[in-house]
C-alpha positions in Angstrom: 192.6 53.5 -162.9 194.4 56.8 -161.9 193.8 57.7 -158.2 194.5 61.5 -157.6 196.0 62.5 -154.2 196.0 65.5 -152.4 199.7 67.0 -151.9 201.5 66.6 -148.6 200.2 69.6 -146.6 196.8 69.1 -147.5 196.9 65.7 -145.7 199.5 66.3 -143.2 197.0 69.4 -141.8 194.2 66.4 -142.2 195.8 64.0 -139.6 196.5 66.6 -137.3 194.1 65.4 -134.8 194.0 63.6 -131.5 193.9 59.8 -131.1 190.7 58.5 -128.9 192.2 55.1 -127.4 195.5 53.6 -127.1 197.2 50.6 -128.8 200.3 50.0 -130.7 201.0 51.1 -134.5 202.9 52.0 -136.8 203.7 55.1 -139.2 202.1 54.9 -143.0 202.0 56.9 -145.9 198.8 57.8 -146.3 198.2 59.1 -149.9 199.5 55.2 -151.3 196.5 54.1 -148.2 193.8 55.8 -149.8 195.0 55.4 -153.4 194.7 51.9 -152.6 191.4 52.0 -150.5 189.9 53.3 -153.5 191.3 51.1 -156.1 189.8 47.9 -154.5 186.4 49.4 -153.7 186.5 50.6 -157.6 187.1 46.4 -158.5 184.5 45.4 -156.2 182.1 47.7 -156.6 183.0 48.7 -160.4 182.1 52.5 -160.8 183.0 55.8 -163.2 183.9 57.6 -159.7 185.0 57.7 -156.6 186.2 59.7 -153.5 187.8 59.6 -149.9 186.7 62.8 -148.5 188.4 63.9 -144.8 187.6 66.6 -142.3 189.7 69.4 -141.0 189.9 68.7 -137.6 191.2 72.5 -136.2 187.2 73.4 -138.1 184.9 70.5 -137.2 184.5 72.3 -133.6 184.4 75.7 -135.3 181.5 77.5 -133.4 180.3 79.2 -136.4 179.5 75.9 -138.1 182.4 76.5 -140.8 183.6 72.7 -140.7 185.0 71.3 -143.8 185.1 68.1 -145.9 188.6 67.7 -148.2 189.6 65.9 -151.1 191.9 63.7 -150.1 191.7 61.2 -152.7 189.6 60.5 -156.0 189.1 58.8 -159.6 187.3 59.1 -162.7 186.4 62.3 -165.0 187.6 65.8 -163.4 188.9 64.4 -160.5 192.0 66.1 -160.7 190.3 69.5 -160.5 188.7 68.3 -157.2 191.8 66.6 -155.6 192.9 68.9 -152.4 189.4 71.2 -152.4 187.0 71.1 -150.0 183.1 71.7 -149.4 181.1 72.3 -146.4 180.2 69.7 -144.2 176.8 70.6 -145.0 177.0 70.1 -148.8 175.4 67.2 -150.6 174.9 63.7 -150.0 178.8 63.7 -148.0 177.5 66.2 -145.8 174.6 64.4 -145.0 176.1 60.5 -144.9 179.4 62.9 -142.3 177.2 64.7 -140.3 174.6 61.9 -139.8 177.6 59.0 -139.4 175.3 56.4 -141.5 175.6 55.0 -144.8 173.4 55.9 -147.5 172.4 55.3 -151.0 171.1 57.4 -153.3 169.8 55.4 -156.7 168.5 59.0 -158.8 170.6 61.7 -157.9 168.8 64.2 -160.0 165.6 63.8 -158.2 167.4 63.7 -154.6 166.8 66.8 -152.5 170.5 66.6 -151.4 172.7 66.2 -154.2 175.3 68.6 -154.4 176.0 69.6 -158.4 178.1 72.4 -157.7 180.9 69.3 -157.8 179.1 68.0 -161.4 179.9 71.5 -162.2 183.1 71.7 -161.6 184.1 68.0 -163.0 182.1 68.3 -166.0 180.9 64.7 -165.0 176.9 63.9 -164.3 176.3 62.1 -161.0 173.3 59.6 -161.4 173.8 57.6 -158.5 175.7 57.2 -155.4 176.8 55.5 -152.0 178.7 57.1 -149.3 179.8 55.4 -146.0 181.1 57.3 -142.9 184.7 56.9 -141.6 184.7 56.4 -138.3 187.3 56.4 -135.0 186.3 55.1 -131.8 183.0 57.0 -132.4 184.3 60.3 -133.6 183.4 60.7 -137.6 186.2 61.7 -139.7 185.3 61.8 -143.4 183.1 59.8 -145.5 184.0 56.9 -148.3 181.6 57.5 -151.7 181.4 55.7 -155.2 179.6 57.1 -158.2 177.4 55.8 -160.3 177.6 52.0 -160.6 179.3 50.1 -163.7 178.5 46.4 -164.8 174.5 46.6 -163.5 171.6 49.5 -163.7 172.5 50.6 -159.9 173.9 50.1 -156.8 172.5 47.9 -154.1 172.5 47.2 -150.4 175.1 44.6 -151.1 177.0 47.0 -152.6 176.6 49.8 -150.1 177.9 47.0 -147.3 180.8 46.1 -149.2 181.7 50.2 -149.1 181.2 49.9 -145.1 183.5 47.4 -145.1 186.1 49.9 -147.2 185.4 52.8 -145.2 186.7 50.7 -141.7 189.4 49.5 -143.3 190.1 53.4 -143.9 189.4 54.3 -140.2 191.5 51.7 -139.2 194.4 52.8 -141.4 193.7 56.2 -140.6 194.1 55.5 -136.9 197.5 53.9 -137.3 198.8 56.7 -139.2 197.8 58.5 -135.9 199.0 56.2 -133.6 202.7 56.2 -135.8 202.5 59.7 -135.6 202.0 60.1 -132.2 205.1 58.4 -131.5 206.9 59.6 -133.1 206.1 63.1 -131.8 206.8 60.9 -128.0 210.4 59.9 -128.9 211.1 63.4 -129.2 209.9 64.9 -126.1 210.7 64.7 -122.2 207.8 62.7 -120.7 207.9 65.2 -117.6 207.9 68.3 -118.9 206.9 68.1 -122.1 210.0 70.0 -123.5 212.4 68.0 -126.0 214.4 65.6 -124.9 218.1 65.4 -124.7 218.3 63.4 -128.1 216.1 65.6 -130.0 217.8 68.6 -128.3 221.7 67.3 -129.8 220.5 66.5 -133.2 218.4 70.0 -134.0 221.7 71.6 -132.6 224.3 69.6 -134.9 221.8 70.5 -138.1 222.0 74.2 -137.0 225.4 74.3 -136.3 226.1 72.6 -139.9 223.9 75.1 -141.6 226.1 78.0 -139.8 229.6 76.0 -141.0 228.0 75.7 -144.8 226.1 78.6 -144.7 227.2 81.4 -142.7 225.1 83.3 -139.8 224.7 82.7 -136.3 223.5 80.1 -133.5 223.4 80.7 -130.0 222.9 78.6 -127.2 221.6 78.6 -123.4 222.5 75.9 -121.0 221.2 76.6 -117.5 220.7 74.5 -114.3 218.7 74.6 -111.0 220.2 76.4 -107.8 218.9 75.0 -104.5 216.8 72.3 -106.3 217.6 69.6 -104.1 216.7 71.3 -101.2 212.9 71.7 -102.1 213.2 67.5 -102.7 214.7 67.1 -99.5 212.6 69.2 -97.9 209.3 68.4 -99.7 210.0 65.1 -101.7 210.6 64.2 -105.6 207.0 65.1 -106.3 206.6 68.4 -105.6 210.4 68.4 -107.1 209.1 67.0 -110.1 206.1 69.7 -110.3 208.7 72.7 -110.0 210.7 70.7 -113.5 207.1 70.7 -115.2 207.0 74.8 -114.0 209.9 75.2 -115.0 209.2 74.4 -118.1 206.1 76.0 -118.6 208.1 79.4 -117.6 210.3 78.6 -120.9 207.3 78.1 -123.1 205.9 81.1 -122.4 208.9 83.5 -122.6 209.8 82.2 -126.2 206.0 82.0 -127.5 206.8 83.2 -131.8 210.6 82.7 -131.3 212.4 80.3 -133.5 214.0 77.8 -130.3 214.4 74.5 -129.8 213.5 74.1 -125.7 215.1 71.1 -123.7 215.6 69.3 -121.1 218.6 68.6 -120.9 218.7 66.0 -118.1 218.2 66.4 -114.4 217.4 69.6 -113.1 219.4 71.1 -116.4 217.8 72.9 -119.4 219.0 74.5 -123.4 217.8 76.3 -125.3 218.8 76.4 -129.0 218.4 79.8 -131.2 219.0 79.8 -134.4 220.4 83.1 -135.9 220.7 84.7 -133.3 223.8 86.5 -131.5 224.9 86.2 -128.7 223.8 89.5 -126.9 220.3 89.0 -127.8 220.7 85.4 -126.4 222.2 86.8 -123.4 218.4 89.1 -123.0 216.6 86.3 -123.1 218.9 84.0 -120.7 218.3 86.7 -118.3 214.7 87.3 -118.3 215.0 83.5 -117.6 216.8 84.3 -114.7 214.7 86.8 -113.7 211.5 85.1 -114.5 212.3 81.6 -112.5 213.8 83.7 -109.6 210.5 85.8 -109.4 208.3 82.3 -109.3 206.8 81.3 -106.9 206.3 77.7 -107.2 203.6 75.3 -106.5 201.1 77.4 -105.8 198.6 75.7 -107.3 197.2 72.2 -105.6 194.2 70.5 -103.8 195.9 71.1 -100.5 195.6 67.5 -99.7 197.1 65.2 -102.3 199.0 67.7 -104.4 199.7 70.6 -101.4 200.1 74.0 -102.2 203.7 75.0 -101.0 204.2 78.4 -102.4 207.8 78.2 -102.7 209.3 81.9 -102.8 213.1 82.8 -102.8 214.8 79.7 -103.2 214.3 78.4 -106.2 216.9 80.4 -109.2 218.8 79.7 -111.5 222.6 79.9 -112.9 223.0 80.3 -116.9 225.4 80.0 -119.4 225.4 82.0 -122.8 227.3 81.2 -126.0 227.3 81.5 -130.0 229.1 79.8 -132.7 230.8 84.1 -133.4 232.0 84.4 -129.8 232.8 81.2 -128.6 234.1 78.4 -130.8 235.7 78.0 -134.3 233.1 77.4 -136.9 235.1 74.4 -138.6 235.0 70.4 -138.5 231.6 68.1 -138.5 228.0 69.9 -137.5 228.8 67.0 -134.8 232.1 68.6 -133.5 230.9 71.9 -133.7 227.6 71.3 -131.4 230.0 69.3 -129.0 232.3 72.4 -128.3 229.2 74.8 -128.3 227.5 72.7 -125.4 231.2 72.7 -123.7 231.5 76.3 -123.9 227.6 76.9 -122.3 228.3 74.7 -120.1 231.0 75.6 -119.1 229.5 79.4 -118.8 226.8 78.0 -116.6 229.3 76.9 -114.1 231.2 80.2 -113.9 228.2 81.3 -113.0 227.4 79.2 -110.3 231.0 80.0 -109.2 230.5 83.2 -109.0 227.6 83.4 -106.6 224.9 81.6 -108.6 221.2 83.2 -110.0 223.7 85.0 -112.4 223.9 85.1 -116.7 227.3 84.5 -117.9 228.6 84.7 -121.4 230.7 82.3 -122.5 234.6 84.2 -122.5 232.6 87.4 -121.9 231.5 88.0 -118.3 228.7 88.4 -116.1 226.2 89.8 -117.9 224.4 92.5 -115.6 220.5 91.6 -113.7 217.7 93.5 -115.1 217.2 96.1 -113.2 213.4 96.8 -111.4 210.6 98.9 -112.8 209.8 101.3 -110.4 
C-alpha cells in the first residue's frame, strides 16, 4: 500500500501551533508517523481509502469562518492528486466529524446529506461508505482520521469505527510529541529571560554567516553592546526590577529590527549582539545608534501593579555603550567560519569598550571612531 505525504512545508506550517499541557518528548518525523498510522488502520480495518486530514492552525480562529482541513496523508485511487490540498472545515463528512469532535459513520454515502463529492471528483474514485474519527489534544480538535469504503465485508461497523478511535489517539498523541520535540527545541535556542537567543545560538548563526562571507563574498556586521549604570538600578531597586529592565531591553531590540534580517542575543549578563547579515558597516553603525538613542530615551518600568511589581519609572540612567564592526572593516576574511566569528566578536567587543572609555552612551566603530549621536527633531 502506497501512503502519499504532503511535502515538508505543507506539514511544517501544520504543526505550527501551541502545545496545551506540559510533559516530556521527543522530536519525530511526522510524514513516516502518519504513513504509518494509516497503514495499520488500512490492515485492521482493510479499505480501498484512506486519509489523515489536519487543520491550519494560523485559520481555525479566522473570524470570517475561512478554517481549513489539509491533506496530510492518504492511500488508494487519486490520492496523489489530493495529497497537500485542502477543503473547508465545513465540507463533507470531515467537516462535520472536525467541527463536531465525534466519530461518525456513514454506511451510504450517496444518500447522506453531507458527503462531499467534489473530492470523488477530483480522485476519479466513488465513495460508498465511510468512518472518520476526530484528532484530538487536550480537548482542542486538530484534524480528523477517515477510511473509505470497507474491504473484506458489505460495510463498516461500530467495531470498526472504535478501532479508528483508537488510530486517531494514537495520532494525537504522536502529534503532541512532535509538538512537545519541537518546542524544545525552539527552548534550547533562546534566553529564558528575555526571550532573545541565547549565547550558543548567537555563536553558531555567526560562524555560518561568517563562513558564507569567507566562501562567498559579501558582508556581515556585528553589534556588541552592554548596559551603563545597570548595577545601580539592582542595587538600588533589587535583581527584579533589574531583571524587568533585561526583558525591556529586549523588547526595545525587537521592535527596532521588525522585517530586518538579524539574529538578536543575549549575550550574557547585562550584554547584547546583534548579527546582520549583508550588511556594512555604516548601516550597522545607524542602527547601533538608534539603539543608543532608543534605550537612552526609555524610560523603564513604567508599567506595574504598584504593589508587587512597582512602577519605578526609571529616566536618565539607564544607556548604553556600543561597539560596531564588519568582516570589510575589521578583520581578515581568511581561516575557519570559527576563527573568523572569534576575531569579529573581539573586534565589537573591543569597540564597545572604547566606548565606554570614552565617556560611555556612545557608538563606536571598530578602528573607525566615534560615530556621531543623532541629532533631535525639532
Amino acid at each position: 500500500m502506497k501512503v502519499n505525504i504532503a511535502d515538508v512545508p505543507t506539514l511544517a506550517r501544520l504543526l505550527n501551533r501551541k502545545k496545551r499541557h506540559g510533559g516530556a518528548g521527543y522530536a519525530v518525523d511526522l510524514g513516516v508517523i502518519l504513513r504509518e498510522i494509516l497503514t495499520w488502520a488500512n490492515r485492521l480495518v482493510p479499505s480501498e481509502s484512506g486519509s489523515i486530514l489536519l487543520d491550519d492552525p494560523l485559520l481555525k480562529w479566522d473570524p470570517l469562518g475561512r478554517g481549513q482541513l489539509f491533506f496530510a496523508a492518504c492511500f488508494g485511487r487519486g490520492s496523489r492528486t489530493l495529497v497537500g490540498t485542502s477543503l473547508g472545515e465545513e465540507c463533507g463528512i470531515a467537516g462535520v466529524t472536525y467541527r463536531r469532535g465525534r466519530p461518525y459513520i456513514s454506511k451510504d454515502v450517496q444518500k447522506d446529506a453531507r458527503s462531499y463529492p467534489v473530492i470523488d471528483g477530483k480522485t476519479g474514485f466513488q465513495t460508498r461508505s465511510i468512518i472518520c474519527a476526530p484528532i484530538v489534544i487536550g480537548g482542542a480538535k486538530i484534524g480528523v482520521i477517515e477510511l473509505i469504503n470497507r474491504k473484506g465485508k458489505a460495510n463498516y461497523d461500530e467495531h470498526d469505527l472504535a478501532l479508528l478511535e483508537i488510530f486517531a489517539g494514537y495520532t494525537a498523541t504522536l502529534v503532541h510529541n512532535a509538538l512537545i520535540g519541537r518546542m524544545f527545541e525552539e527552548l534550547s535556542k533562546k534566553d529564558s529571560l528575555t526571550d532573545l537567543h541565547n549565547d550558543r545560538f548567537f555563536f553558531h548563526s555567526l560562524e555560518q554567516e561568517a563562513m558564507k562571507v569567507v566562501r562567498q563574498g559579501g558582508e556581515l556586521s556585528l553589534i556588541f553592546f552592554d548596559l551603563d549604570r545597570f548595577k545601580e538600578v539592582n542595587d538600588t531597586h533589587g535583581h527584579l526590577a533589574g531583571s524587568r529592565v533585561l526583558k525591556e531591553v529586549a523588547d526595545i531590540l525587537r521592535r527596532l529590527f521588525i522585517g530586518v534580517k538579524a539574529v538578536l542575543a543575549r549575550y550574557g549578563g547585562d550584554e547584547y549582539v546583534v548579527v546582520l547579515p549583508g550588511m556594512d558597516i555604516r548601516e550597522a553603525a545607524r542602527y547601533a545608534e538608534r539603539i543608543r538613542h532608543d534605550i537612552a530615551a526609555n524610560v523603564f518600568l513604567k508599567t506595574g501593579d504598584g504593589v508587587r511589581v512597582p512602577r519605578l519609572n526609571i529616566r536618565g540612567v539607564i544607556t548604553c555603550s556600543i561597539g560596531v564592526a564588519s568582516m570589510s572593516q575589521s578583520i581578515k576574511t581568511s581561516g575557519s567560519g570559527r576563527a573568523v566569528a572569534e576575531s569579529l566578536i573581539k573586534a565589537a567587543d573591543s569597540a564597545m569598550y572604547a566606548a565606554k572609555e570614552q565617556g560611555k552612551n556612545r557608538v563606536f566603530l571598530s578602528q573607525g571612531g566615534r560615530v556621531p549621536a543623532r541629532k533631535r527633531r525639532r
